[in-house]
N, C-alpha and C positions, 0 to 999 in steps of 0.2 A: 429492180428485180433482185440484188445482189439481196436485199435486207429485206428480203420475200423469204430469201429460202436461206440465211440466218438464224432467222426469228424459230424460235421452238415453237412448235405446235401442241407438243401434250398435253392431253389433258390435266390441269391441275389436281390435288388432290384438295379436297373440301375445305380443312383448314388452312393450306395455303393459299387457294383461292378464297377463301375470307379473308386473311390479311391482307392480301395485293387488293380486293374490291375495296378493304376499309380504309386503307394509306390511302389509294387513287383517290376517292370521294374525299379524304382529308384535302387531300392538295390539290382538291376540285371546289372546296368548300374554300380554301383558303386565296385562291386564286379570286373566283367569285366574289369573293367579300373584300376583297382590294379594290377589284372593280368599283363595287357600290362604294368604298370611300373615298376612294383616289378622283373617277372620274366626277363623284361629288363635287371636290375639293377643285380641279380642275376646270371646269367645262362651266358658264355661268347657269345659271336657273333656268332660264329656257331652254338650251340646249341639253342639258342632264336631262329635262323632261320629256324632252324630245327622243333623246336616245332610248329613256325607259319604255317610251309607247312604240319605237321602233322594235325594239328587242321583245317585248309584248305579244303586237302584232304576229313578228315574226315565229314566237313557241306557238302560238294559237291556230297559225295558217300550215304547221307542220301537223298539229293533231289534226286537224282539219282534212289534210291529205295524205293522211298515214292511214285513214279507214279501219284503224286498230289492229291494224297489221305486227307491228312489234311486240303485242299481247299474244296474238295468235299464233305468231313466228315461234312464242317461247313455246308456248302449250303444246301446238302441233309435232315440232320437231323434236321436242321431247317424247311423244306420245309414240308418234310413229318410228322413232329408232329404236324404245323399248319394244317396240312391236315388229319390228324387223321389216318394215313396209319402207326402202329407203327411195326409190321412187315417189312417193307419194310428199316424202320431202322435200325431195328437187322441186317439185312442182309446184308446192308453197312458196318455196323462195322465191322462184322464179317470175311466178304471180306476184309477191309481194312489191317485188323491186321495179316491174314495167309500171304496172297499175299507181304505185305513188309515185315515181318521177315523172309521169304523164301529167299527174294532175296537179303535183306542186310548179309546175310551168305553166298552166292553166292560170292556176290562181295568181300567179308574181302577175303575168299579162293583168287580169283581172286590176287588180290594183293600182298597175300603173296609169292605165284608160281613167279610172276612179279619181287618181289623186289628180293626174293633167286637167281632168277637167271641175276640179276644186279652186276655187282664187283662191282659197284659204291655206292649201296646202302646194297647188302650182308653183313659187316661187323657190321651193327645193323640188323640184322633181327630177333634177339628178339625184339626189341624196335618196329619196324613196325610193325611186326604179332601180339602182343601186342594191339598195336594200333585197326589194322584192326578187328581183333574179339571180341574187349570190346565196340571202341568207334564207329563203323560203325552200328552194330545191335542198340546199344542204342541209338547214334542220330535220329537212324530213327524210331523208334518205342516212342521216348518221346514224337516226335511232334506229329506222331499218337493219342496216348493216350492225349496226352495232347488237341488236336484237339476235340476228344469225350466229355473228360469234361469243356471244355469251352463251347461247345454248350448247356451242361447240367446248364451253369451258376457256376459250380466248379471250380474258377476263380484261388483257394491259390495253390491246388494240382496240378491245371495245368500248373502254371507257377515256381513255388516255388522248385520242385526238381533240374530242369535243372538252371535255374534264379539263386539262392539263394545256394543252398544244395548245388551242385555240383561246382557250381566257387568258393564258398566257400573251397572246400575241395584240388580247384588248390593250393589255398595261403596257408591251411594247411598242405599240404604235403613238398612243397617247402620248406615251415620255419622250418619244422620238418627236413628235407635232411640238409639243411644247419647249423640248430644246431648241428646235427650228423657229420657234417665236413666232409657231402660227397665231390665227385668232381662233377663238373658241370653236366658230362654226365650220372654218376649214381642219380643225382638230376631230370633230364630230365627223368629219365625211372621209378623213384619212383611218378615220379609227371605226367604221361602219367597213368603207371599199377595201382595206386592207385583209378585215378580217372576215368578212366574206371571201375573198380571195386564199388566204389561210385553209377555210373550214370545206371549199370544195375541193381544193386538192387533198385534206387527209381523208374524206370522202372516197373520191377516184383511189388512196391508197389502200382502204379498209375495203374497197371493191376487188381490187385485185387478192388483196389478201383471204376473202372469205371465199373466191372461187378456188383457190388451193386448197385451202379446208375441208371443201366440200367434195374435191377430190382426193383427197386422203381420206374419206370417207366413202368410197366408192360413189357417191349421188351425181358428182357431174358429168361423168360420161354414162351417165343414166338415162334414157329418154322418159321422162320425167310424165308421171301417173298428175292428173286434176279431179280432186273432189271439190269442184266450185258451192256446192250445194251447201256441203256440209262447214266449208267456210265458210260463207259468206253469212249462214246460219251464226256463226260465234263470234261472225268480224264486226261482222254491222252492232252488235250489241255494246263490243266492246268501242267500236268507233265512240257510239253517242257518248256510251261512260267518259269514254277519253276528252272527248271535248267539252263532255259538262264538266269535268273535273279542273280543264284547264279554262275555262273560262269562272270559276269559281277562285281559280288563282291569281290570272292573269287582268279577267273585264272588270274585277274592283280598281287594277290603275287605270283601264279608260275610265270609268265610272267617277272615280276620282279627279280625276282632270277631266271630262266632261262638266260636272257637277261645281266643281269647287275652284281651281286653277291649274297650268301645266306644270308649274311651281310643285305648287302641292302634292300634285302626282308623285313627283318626283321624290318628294319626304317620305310620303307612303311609300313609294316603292325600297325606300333604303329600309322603311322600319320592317317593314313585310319581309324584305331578305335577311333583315336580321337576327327576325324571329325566327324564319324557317332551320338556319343554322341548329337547330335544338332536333329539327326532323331528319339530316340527312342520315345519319346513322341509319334510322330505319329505312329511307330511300337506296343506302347502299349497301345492306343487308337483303333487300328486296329482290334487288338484282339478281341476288343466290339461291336465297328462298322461292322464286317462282320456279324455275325451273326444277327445284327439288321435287317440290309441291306436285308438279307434274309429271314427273318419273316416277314419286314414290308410291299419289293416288292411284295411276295406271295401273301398278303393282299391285295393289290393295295393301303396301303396308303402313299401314295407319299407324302402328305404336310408333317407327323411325319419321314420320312426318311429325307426330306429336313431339318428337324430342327436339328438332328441327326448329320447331316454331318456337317450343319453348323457351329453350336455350337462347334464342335469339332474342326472345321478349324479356325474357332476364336482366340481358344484358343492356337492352333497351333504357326498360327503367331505369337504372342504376346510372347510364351514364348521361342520361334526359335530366334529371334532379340533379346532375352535378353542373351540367349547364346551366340551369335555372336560376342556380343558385349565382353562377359564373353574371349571367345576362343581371340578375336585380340588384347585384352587387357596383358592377361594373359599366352599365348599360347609358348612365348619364355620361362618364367621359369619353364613350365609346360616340356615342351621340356627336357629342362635342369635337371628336376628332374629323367628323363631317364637316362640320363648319356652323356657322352661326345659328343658321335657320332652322339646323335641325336638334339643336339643344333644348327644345318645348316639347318633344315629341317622348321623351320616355314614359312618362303613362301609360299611350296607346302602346311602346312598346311593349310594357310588362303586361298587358292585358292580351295581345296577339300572340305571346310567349307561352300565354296557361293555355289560350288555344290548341297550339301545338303540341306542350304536353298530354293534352287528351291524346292528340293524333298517334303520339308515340305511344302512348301505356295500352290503347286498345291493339297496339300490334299489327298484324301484315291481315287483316281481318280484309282485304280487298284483294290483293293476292291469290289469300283462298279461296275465294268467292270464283275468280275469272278463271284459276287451275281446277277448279274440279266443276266445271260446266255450270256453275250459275252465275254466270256474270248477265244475264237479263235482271235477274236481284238487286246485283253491284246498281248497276246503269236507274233500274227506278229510282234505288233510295238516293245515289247521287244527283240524280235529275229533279227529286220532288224537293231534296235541300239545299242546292243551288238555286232553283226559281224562291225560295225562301231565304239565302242568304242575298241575292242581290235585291230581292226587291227592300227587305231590313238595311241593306247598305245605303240603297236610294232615297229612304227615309230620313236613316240618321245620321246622313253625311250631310244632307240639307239643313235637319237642324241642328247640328254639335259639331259639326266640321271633321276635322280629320280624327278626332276623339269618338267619334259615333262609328264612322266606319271602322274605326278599330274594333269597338264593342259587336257591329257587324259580323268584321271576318273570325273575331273569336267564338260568339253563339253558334253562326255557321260551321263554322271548324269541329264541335264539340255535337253539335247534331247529326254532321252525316258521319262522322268515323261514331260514335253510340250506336249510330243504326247499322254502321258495316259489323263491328260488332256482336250485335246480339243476330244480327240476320246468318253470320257465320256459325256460331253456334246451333243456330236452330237449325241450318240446311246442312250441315258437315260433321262428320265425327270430328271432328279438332276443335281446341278452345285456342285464339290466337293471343291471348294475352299472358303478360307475366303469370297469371292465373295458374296458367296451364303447367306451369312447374309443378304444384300438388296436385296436380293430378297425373303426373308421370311420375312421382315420386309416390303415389300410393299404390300403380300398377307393377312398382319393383323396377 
């Protein structure tokens, strides 16, 4: 409690709350990507695969039980403090936070019934059950919370436990298992149980912490107002978006270890996070951008969102193309620092790299879409290009192996952010892309 009431509360001010979001996601990214090398290098071929499909599993069954609650948390609570309805924001949260921890406990149980009674998967069923009751409630309940306090402008605590603390505590466990001269798979289940144990105590921390927040906002000694209707209206839409989104991210590594080998998964999934490296920029600009998005639409001020997007998409590009250039230069002994297996693989890297760039240059074009009530839009075109990328992954991973699905997740990548888009354009006064610089620069 002492580093409860420490911790500063005030609101950031925009450009400092851009640099604290951009550092954290740095050494969120950098953390992240030790991960995929280290426990590459670490953990033998089965196990690495293993852990990718648990970690997998585990994003997949958080969006799953998030209901899109963390989209709605930002839109809402931004919408309604500009609106002086502070009730009606207790009542969100308060919704948000029963209603997912209910049912990511649902789901771990679910699982574990599932796996016990798999031969296939039965002879770890500590390790799953493990899994599903540590890291399925925490994943979903971090973006939750984490969701509240970045609307509140709590930019460190909402990103810093899962970001920083917890990937952190991957690479610390593992080096601890391997200086201890565990085996592989006792390394895998110290480094799964530990950091599940990790990620629900900063959980329980970021909980107590957002209820102080929200009474320094007068809301929690509020008896809190329910508009179920008018949620559940914008949650449900944003759910499916969420989870066709992550399963466009995540079901190509079942897909891939289904299809091909758990080996392979495994390759995939180092090359797939190596590419994404190229997008967090925009993923940790998003974090600011939505909530702006949602204060500024409210307002009706369209020329300071326009400047908002653009400035961001600016920035975008310029630092997208220096990566690019970073990854096709550097990308084979980066490969190589993996280990052997994964030294074949830079092709599909540079091919899932130009994917991403699409992703990045078309901008927060999905953002805007969920902040200013068309996220039914978002969730179509995501939904009609997901059933279009995985059934192309299912194709050409069958015949070209892990070089097909690559070609997969880049065509996919590059259709549904085109279609987020021009669909932005056409439903919104805003243009999300670099673009939009000349066009705030001919309105003066």
């Amino acid at each position: 409690m002492k580093m409860l009431r420490k911790l500063p509360l005030g609101k950031l001010k925009s450009s400092r709350g851009a640099i604290l979001v951009v550092g954290l996601r740095i050494l969120g990214a950098i953390f992240t990507y030790l991960n995929v090398i280290l426990l590459a290098r670490w953990l033998d071929g089965t196990d690495y695969g293993i852990f990718t499909l648990i970690l997998s599993t585990a994003t997949l069954a958080g969006f799953v039980t998030r209901f899109g609650t963390e989209i709605a948390i930002v839109r809402f609570l931004g919408m309604y403090r500009a609106q002086g309805k502070p009730a009606l924001a207790e009542g969100v949260v308060r919704t948000s936070l029963k209603i997912t921890l209910v049912a990511s406990l649902i789901v771990a149980l679910v699982f574990t019934l599932v796996v016990s009674s798999t031969s296939e998967l039965s002879d770890r069923l500590w390790l799953y059950s493990i899994a599903a009751f540590l890291l399925y409630p925490a994943f979903t309940q971090n973006e939750v919370l984490s969701a509240i306090l970045r609307s509140f402008g709590v930019n460190f605590a909402a990103l810093a436990p899962k970001d920083i603390l917890w990937r952190g505590s991957l690479l610390a466990l593992a080096i601890s298992g391997i200086w201890a001269g565990l085996t592989s798979p006792d390394v895998l289940m110290l480094v799964i149980a530990g950091s599940g144990i990790v990620i629900t105590l900063l959980c329980f921390w970021q909980f107590l912490l957002q209820k102080r927040v929200r009474s320094q906002f007068a809301m929690a000694a509020l008896k809190p107002e329910y508009d179920i209707p008018t949620w559940r209206k914008s949650a449900l839409p944003l759910w499916f978006l969420l989870i066709a989104r992550n399963l466009a991210r995540t079901a190509d590594v079942l897909i891939v270890g289904a299809l091909l080998s758990v080996r392979e998964a495994g390759i995939y999934f180092a090359v797939s996070r190596t590419a994404e490296l190229l997008g967090f920029f925009l993923s940790s600009l998003n974090l600011l951008v939505g909530p702006a998005v949602a204060r500024g639409h409210a307002k009706n001020d369209i020329q300071g969102v326009q400047r908002t997007l653009s400035l961001a998409a600016l920035f975008l590009f310029v630092s997208t193309l220096g990566g690019m250039i970073v990854i096709a230069v550097f990308g084979k002994w980066i490969l190589n620092v993996m280990g052997s297996e994964f030294a074949n693989a830079y092709v599909p890297l540079i091919i899932m790299s130009v994917g991403q760039c699409i992703n990045v240059f078309t901008g927060s074009s999905g953002v805007i879409l969920n902040m200013t009530g068309n996220e039914a839009a978002n969730m179509r075109i995501l939904v009609s290009t997901m059933i279009f990328s995985l059934v192309l992954l299912a194709i050409l991973a069958t015949s070209y192996g892990l070089l097909g699905a690559a070609w997969a997740s880049a065509i996919g990548m590059t259709t549904w952010n085109l279609g987020l888009w021009l669909a932005a354009k056409r439903l919104t006064p805003y243009e999300p892309s670099w673009i939009g610089i000349f066009k705030l620069a001919a309105k003066g």
